[in-house]
N, CA, C and O atoms as a GROMACS GRO file, in nm:
protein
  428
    1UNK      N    1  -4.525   9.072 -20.987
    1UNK     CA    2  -4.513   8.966 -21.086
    1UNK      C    3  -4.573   8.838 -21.029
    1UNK      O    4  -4.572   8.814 -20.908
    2UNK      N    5  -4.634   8.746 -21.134
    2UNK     CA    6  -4.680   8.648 -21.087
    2UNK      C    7  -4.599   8.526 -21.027
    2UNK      O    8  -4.507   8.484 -21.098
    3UNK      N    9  -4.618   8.473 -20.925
    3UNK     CA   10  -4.534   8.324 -20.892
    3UNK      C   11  -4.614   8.197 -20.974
    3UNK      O   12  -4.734   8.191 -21.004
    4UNK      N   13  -4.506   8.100 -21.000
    4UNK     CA   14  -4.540   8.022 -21.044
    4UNK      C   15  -4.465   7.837 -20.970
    4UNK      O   16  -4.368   7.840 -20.894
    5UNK      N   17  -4.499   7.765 -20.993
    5UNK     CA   18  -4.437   7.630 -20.885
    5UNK      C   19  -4.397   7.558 -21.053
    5UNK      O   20  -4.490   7.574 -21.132
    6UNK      N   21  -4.304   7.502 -21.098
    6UNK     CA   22  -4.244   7.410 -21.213
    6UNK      C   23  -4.254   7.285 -21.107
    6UNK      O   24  -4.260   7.265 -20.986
    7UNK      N   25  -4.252   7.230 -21.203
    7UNK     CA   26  -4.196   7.031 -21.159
    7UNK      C   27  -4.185   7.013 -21.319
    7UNK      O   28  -4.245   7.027 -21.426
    8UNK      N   29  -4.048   6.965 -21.250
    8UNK     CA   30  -4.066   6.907 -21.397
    8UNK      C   31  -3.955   6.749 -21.370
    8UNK      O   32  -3.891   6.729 -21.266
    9UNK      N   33  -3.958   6.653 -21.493
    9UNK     CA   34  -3.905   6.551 -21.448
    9UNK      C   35  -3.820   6.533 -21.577
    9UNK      O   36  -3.871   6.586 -21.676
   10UNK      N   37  -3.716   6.477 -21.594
   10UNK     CA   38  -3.549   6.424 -21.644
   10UNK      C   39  -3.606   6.331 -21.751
   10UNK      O   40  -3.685   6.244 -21.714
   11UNK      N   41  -3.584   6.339 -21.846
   11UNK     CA   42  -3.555   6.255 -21.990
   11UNK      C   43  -3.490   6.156 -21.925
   11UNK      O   44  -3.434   6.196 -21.823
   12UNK      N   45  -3.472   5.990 -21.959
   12UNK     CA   46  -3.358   5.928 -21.906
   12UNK      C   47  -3.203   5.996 -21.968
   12UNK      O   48  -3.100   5.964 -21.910
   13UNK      N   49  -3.197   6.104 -22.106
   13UNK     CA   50  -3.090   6.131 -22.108
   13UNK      C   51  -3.069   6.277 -22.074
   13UNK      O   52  -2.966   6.332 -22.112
   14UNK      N   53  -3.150   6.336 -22.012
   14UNK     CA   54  -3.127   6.431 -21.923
   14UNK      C   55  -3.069   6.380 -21.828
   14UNK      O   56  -2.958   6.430 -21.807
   15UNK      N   57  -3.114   6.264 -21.730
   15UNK     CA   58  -3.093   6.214 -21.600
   15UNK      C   59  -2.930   6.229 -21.649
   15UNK      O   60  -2.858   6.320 -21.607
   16UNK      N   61  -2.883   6.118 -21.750
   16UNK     CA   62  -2.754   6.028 -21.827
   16UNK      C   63  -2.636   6.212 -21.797
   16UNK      O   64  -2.518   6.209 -21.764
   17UNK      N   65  -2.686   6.293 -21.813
   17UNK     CA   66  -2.609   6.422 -21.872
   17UNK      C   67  -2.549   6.450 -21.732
   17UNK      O   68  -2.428   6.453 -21.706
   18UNK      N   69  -2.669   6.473 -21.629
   18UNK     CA   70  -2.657   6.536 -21.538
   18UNK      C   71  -2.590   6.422 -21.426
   18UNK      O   72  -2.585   6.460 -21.309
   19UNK      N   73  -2.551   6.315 -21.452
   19UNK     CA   74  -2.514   6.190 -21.363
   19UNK      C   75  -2.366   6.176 -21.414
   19UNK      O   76  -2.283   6.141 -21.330
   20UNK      N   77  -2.319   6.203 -21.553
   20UNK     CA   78  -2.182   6.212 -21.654
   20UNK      C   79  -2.117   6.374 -21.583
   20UNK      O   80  -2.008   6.403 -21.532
   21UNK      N   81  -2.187   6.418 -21.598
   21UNK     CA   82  -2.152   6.600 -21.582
   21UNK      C   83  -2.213   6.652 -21.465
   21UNK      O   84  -2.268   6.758 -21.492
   22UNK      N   85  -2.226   6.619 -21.344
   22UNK     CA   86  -2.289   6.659 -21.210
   22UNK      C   87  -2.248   6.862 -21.265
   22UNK      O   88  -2.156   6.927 -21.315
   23UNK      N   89  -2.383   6.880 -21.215
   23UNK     CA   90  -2.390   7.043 -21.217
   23UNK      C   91  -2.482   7.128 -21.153
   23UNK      O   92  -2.581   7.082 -21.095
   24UNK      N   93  -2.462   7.225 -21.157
   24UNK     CA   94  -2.581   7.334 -21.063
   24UNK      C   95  -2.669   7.383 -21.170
   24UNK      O   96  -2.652   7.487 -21.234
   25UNK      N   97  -2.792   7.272 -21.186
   25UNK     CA   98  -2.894   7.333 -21.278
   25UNK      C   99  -2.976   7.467 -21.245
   25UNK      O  100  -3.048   7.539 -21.315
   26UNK      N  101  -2.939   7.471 -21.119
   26UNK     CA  102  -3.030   7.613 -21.096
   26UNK      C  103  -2.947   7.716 -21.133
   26UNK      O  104  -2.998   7.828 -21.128
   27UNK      N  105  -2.867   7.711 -21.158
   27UNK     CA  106  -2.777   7.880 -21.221
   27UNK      C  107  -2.840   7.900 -21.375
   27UNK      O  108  -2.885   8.006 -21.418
   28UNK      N  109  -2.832   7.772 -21.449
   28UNK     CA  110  -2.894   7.732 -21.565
   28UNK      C  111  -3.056   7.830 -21.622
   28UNK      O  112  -3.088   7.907 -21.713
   29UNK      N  113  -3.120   7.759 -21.493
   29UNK     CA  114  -3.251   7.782 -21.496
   29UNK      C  115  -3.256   7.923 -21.421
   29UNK      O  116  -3.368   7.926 -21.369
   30UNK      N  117  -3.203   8.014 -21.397
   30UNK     CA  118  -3.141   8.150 -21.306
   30UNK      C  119  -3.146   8.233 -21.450
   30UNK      O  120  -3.243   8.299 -21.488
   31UNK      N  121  -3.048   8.221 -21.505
   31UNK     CA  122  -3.030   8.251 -21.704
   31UNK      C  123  -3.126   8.255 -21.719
   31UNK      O  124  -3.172   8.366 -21.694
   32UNK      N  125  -3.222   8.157 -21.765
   32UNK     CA  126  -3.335   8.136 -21.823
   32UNK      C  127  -3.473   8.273 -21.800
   32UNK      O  128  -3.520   8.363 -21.868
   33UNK      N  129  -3.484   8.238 -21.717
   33UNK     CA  130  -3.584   8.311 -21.560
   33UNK      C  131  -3.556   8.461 -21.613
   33UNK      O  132  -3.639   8.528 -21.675
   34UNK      N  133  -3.432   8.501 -21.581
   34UNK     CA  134  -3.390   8.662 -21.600
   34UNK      C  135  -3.400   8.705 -21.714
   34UNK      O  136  -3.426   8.824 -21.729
   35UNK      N  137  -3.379   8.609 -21.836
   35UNK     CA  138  -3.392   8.666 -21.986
   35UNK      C  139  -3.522   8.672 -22.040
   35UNK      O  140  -3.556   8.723 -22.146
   36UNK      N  141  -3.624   8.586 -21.913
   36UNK     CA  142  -3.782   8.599 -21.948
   36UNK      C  143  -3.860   8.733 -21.894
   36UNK      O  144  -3.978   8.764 -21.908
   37UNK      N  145  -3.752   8.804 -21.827
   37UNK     CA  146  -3.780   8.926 -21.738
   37UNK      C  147  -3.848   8.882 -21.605
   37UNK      O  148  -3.942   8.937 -21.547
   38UNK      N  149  -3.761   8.742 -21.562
   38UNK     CA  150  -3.826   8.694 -21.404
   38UNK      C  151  -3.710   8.671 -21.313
   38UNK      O  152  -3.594   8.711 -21.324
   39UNK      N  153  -3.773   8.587 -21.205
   39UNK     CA  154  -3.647   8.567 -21.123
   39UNK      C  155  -3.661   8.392 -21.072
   39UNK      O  156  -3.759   8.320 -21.092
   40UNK      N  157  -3.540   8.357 -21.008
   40UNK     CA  158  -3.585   8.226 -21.019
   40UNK      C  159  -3.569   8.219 -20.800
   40UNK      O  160  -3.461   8.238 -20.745
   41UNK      N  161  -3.677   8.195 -20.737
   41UNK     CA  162  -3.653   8.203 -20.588
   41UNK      C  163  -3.585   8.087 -20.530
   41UNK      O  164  -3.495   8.107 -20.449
   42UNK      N  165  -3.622   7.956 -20.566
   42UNK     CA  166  -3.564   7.865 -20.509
   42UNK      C  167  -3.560   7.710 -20.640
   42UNK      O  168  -3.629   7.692 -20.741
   43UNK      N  169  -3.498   7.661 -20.606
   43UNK     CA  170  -3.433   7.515 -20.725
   43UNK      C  171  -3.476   7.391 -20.637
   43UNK      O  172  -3.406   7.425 -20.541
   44UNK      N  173  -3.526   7.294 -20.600
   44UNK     CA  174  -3.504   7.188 -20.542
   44UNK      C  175  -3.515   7.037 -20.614
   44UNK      O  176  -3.617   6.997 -20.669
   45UNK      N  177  -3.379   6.954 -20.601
   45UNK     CA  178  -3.422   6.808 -20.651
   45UNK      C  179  -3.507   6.767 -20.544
   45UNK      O  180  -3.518   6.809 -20.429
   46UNK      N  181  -3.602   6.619 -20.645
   46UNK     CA  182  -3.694   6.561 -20.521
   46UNK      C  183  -3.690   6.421 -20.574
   46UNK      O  184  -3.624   6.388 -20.673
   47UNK      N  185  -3.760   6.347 -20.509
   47UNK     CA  186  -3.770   6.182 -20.569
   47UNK      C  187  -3.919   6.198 -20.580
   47UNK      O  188  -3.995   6.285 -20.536
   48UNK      N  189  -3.942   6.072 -20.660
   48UNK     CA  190  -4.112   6.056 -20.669
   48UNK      C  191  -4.100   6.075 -20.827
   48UNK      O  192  -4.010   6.044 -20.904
   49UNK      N  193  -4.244   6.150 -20.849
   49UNK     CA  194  -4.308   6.143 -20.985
   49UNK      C  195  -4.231   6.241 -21.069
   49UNK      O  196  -4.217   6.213 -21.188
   50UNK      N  197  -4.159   6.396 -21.005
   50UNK     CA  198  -4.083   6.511 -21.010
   50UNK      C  199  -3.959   6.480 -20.980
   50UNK      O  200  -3.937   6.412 -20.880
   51UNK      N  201  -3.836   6.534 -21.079
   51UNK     CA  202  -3.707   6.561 -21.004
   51UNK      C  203  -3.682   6.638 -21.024
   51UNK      O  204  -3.576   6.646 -21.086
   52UNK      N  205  -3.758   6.768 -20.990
   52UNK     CA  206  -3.693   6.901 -20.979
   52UNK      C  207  -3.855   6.981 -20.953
   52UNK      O  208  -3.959   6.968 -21.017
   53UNK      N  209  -3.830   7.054 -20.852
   53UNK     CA  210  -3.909   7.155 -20.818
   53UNK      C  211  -3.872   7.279 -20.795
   53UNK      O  212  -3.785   7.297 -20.710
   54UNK      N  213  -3.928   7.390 -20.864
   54UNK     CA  214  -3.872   7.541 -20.903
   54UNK      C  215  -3.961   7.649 -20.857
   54UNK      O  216  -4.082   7.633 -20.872
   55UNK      N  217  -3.930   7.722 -20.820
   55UNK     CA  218  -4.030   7.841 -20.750
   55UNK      C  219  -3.952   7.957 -20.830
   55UNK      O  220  -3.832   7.983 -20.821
   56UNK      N  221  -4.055   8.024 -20.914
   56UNK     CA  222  -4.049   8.153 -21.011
   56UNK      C  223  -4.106   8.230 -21.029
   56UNK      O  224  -4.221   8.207 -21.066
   57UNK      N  225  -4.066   8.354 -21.017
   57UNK     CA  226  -4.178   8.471 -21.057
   57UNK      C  227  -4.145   8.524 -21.198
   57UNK      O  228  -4.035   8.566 -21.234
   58UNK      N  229  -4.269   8.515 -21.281
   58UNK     CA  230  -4.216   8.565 -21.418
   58UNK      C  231  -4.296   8.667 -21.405
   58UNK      O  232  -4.361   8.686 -21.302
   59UNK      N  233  -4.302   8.763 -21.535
   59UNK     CA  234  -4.386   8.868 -21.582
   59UNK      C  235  -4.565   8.831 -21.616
   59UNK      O  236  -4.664   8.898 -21.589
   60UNK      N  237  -4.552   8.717 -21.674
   60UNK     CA  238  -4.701   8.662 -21.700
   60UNK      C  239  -4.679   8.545 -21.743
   60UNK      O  240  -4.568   8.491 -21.740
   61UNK      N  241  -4.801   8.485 -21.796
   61UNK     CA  242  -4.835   8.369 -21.852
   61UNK      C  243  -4.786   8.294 -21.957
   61UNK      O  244  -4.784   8.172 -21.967
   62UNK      N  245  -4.752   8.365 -22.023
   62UNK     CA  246  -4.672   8.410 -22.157
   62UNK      C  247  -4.525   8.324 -22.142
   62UNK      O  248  -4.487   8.222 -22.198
   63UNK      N  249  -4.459   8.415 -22.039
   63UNK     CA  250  -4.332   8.379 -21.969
   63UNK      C  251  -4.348   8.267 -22.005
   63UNK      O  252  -4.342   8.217 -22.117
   64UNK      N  253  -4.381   8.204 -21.853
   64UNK     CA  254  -4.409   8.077 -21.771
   64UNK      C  255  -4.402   7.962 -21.899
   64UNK      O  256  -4.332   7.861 -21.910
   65UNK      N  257  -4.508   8.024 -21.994
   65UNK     CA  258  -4.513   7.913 -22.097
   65UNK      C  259  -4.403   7.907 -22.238
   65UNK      O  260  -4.410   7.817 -22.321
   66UNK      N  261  -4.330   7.990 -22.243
   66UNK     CA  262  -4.239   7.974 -22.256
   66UNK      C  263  -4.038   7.893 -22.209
   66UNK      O  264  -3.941   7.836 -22.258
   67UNK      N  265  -4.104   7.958 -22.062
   67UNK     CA  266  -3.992   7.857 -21.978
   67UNK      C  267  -4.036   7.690 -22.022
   67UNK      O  268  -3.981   7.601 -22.088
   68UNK      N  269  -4.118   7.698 -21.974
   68UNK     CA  270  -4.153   7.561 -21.986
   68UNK      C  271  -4.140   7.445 -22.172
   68UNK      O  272  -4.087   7.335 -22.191
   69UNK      N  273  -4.212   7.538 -22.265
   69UNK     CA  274  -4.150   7.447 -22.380
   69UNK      C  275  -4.034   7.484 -22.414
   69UNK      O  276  -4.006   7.425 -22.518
   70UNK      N  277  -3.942   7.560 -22.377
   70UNK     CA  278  -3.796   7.557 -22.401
   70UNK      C  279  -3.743   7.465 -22.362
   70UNK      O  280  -3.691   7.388 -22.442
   71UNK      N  281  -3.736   7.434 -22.188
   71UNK     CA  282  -3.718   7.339 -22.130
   71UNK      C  283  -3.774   7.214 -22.181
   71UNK      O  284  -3.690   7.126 -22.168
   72UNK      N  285  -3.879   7.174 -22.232
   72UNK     CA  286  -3.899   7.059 -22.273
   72UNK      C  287  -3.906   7.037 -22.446
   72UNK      O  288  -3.954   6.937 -22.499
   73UNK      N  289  -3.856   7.134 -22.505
   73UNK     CA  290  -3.774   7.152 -22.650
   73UNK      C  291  -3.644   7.047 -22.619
   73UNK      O  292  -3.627   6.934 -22.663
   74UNK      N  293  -3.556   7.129 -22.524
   74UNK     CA  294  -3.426   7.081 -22.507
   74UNK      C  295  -3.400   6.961 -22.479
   74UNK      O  296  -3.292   6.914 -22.442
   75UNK      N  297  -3.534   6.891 -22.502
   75UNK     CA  298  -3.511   6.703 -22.509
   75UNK      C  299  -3.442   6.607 -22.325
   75UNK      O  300  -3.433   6.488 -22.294
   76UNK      N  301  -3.408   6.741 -22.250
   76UNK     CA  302  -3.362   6.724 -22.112
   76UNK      C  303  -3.487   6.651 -22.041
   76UNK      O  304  -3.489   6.543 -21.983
   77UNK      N  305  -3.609   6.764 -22.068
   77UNK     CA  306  -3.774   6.721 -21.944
   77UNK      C  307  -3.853   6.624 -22.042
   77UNK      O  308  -3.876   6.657 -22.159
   78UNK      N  309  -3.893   6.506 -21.991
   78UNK     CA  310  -3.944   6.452 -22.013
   78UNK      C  311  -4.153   6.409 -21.997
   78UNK      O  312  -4.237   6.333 -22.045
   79UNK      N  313  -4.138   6.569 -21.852
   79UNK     CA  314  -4.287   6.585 -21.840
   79UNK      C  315  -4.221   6.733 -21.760
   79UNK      O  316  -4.105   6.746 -21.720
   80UNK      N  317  -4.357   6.858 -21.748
   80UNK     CA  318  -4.340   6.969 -21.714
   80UNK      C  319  -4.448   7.001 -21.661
   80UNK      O  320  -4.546   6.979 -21.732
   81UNK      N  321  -4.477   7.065 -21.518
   81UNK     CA  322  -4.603   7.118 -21.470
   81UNK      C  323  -4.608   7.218 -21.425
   81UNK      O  324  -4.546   7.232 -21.319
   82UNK      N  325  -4.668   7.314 -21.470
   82UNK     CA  326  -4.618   7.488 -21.367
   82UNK      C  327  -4.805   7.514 -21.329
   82UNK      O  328  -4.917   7.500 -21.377
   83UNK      N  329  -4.751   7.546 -21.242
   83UNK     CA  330  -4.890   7.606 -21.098
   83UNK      C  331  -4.907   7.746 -21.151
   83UNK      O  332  -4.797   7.791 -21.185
   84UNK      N  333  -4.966   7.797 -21.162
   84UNK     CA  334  -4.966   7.947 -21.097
   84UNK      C  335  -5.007   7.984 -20.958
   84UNK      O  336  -5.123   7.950 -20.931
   85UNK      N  337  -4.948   8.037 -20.876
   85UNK     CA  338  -4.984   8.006 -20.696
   85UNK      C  339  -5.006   8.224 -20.717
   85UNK      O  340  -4.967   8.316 -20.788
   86UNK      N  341  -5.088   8.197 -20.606
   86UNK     CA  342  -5.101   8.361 -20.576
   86UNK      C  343  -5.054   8.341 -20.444
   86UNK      O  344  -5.023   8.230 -20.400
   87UNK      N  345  -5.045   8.484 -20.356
   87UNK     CA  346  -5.030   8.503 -20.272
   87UNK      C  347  -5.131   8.534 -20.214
   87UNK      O  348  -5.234   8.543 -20.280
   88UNK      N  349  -5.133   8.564 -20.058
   88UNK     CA  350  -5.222   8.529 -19.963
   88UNK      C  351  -5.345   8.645 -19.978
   88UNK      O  352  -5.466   8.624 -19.969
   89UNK      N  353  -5.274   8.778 -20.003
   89UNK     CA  354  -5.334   8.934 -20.041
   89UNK      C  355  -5.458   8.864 -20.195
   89UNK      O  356  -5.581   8.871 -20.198
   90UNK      N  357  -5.354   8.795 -20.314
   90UNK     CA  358  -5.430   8.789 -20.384
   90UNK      C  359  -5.555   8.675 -20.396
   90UNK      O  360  -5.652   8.657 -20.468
   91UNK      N  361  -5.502   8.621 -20.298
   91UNK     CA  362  -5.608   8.475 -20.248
   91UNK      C  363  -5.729   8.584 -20.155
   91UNK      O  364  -5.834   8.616 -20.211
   92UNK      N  365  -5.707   8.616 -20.058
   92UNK     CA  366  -5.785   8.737 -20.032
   92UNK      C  367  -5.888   8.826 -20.086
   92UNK      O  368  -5.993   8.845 -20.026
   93UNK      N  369  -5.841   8.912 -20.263
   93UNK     CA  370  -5.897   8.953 -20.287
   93UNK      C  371  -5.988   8.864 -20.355
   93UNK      O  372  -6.108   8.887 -20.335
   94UNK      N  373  -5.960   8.772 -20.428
   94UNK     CA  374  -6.035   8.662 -20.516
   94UNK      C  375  -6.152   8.587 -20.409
   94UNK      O  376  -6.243   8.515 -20.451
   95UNK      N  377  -6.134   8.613 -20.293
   95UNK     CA  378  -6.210   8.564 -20.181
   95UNK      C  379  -6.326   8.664 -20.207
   95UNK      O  380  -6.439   8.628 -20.239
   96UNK      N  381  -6.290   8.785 -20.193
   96UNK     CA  382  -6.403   8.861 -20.160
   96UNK      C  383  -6.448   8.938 -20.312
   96UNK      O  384  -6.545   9.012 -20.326
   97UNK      N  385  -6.363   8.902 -20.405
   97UNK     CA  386  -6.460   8.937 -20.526
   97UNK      C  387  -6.561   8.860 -20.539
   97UNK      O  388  -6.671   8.906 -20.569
   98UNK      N  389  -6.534   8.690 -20.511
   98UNK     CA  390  -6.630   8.596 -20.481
   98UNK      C  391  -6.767   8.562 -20.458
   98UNK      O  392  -6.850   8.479 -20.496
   99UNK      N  393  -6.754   8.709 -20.342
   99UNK     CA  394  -6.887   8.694 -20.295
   99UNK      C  395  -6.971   8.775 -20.382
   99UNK      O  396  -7.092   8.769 -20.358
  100UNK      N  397  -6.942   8.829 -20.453
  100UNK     CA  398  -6.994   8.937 -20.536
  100UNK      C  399  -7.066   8.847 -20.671
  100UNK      O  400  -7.155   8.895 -20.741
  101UNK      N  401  -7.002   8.694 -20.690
  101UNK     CA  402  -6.998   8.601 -20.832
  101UNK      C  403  -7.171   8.542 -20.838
  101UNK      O  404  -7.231   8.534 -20.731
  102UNK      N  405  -7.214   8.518 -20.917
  102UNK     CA  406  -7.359   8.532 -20.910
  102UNK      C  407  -7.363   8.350 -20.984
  102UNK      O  408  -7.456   8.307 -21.053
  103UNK      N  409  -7.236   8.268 -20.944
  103UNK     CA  410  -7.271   8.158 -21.036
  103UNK      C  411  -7.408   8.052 -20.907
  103UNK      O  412  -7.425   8.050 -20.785
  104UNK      N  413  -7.458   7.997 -21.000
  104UNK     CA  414  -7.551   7.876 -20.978
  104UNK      C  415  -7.531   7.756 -21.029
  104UNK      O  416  -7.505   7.742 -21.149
  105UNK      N  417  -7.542   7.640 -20.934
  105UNK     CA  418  -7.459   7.516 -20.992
  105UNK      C  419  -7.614   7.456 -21.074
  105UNK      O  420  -7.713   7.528 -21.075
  106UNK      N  421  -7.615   7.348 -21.125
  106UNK     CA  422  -7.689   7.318 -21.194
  106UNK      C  423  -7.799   7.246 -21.144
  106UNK      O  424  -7.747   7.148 -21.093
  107UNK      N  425  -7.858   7.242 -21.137
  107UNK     CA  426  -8.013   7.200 -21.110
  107UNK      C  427  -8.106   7.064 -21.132
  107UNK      O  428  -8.225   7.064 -21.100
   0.00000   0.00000   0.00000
């Protein structure tokens, strides 16, 4: 299954919910993940531009983009960014299909 990296950042009344009602959003987002037929690997708050960074493996693309406008349906995210990250095998093969790619930059 594919991995994917979320950031996503707090509505001010997302922030308001989760500051009234302190909670473990990653069990939340755990639900979510498993009913998309994925898994959720790791949850982290952060400061900066993101307050929340998520590491997920869903089924596809599909998923992913689904997690994501649910989550920012629910009026909670106020901005949402998901990566798709490969792994090192598939960074690898994309390396050496590469050499095989016949592009030419422009002239």
């Amino acid at each position: 299954m594919p991995f994917f990296l979320i950031r996503a950042a707090y509505s001010s009344s997302g922030v308001a919910s989760i500051v009234q009602h302190p909670q473990h959003r990653e069990d939340a987002l755990r639900k979510s993940c498993a009913a998309l037929g994925g898994k959720m690997h790791h949850f982290f708050f952060s400061f900066g531009e993101y307050d929340a960074l998520v590491l997920v493996e869903l089924p596809d693309n599909k998923a992913a983009a689904a997690l994501s406008m649910s989550a920012e349906a629910s009026g909670a995210i106020r901005k949402i960014s998901t990566t798709v990250l490969l792994t090192v095998d598939e960074a690898m093969e994309a390396m050496k299909q590469a050499q095989t790619d016949e592009y030419k930059p422009p002239s």
